[in-house]
N, C-alpha and C positions, 0 to 999 in steps of 0.2 A: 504494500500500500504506500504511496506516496504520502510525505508527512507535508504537501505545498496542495493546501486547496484554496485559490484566489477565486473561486465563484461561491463559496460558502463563508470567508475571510470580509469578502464585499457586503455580502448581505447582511453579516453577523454586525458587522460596523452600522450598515446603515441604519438596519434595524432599534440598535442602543440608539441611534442619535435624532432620527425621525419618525416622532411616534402617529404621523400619518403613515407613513412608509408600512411600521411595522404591526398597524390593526389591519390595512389592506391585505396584509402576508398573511396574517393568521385567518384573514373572511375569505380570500380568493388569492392564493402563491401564486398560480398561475399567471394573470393577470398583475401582479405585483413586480414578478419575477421579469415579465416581459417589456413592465418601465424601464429598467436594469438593461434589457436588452439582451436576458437571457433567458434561450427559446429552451421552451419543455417540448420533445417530441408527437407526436400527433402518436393518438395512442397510450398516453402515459400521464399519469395523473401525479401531485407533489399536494401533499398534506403536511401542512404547517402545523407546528406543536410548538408550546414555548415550556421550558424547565422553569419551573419558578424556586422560591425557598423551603417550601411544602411538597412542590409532586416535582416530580423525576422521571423522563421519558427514556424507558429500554426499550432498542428498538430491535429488534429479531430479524437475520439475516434474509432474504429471500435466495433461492433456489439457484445454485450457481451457476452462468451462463456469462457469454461477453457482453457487454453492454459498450454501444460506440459510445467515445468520447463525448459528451455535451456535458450542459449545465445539471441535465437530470442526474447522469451517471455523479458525478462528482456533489452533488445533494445526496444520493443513495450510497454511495462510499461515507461520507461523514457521517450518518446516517447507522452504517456498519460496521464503521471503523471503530475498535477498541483497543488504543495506545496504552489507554491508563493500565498498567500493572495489573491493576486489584480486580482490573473487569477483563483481561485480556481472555480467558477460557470463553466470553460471551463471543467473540470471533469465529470458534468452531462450534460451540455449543449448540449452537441456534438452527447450526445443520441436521441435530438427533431430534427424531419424534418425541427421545423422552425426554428430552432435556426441555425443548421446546415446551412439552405440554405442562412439565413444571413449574417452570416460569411462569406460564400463563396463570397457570392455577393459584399461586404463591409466589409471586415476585421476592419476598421477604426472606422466606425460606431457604427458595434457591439460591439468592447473595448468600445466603449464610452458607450455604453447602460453599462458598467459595470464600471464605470467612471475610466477607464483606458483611459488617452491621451496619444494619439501615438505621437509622435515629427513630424514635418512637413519633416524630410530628413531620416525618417524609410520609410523602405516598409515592410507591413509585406504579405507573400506567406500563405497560405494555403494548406495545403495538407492533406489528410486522410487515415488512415490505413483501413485496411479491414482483414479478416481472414489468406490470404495470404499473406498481404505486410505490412511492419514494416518499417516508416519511422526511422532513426538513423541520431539525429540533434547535431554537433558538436558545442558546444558554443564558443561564441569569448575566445578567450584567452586573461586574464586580462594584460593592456600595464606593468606593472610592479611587472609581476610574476616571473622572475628572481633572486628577493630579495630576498624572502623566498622560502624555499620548505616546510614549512608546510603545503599550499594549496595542492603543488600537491601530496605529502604525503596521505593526506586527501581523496582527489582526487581517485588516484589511489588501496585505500582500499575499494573505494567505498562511500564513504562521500561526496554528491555531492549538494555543496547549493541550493536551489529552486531558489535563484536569479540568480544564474548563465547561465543560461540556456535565461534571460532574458536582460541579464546586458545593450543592448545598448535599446534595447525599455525603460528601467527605469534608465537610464543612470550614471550605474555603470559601469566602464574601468577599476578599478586598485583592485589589491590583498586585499588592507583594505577593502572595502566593502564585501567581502565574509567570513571573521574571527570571 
């Protein structure tokens, strides 16, 4: 997996900084996505989810095949991609029925079988891609990113931390933890 994704980098940014931008992503990506100027293939649908401090979006791999390069492929890599350490087993996990149907049933449980504790005031959602659908999971935006713009500098070239995407389940909030 490529650790350089500048069409999820772009969104992530714009999304923290324009909050029309980013309720148009969560009612209609599609449409959102293609102000940006980046096309979702005919056929292929992108569901926008946002992580907040409370729920946590795991997103379950779909069915492995090539996907050409677009903006879709590269929202469904980030989407599947699991850098962080503590989640990395969710990379192949998500290819077993059982593992899958555990998750489903018990998100909580299965983190644990991976000795990831959830906090008692996360929820975390489940959801799964498939050949058609590409979940696009907006992470919290750290409380004191204001300070610098080297995150979203970072950010926005496409440099996008593996913890980020996790920050309130591993209860990172602020800019130093992602540097």
């Amino acid at each position: 997996m490529n650790a350089l994704n500048p069409t999820m980098g772009q969104v992530i940014a714009r999304a923290w900084f324009d909050a029309r931008f980013k309720e148009r992503l969560l009612a209609n990506p599609k449409d959102a996505l293609s102000q940006m100027k980046l096309a979702i293939p005919e056929g292929k649908t992108v569901v926008a989810v946002e992580n907040t401090s409370r729920i946590t979006h795991i997103v379950l791999t779909s069915p492995r095949y090539t996907e050409t390069k677009s903006a879709y492929s590269d929202i469904k890599e980030f989407g599947e991609s699991y850098r962080d350490p503590r989640l990395f087993p969710l990379n192949w996990g998500s290819h077993d029925p059982v593992f899958t149907a555990r998750m489903k049933a018990d998100p909580v449980k299965a983190l644990g079988y991976m000795d990831v504790e959830v906090p008692a005031d996360i929820t975390i959602v489940v959801v799964e891609n498939t050949r058609e659908l590409a979940h696009l999971v907006l992470p919290v935006r750290p409380a004191d990113l204001n300070q610098s713009t080297e995150l979203v500098d970072k950010i926005s070239a496409g440099h996008i931390p593996p913890a980020l995407r996790y920050s309130a389940l591993f209860g990172s909030t602020g800019y130093a933890q992602f540097t």
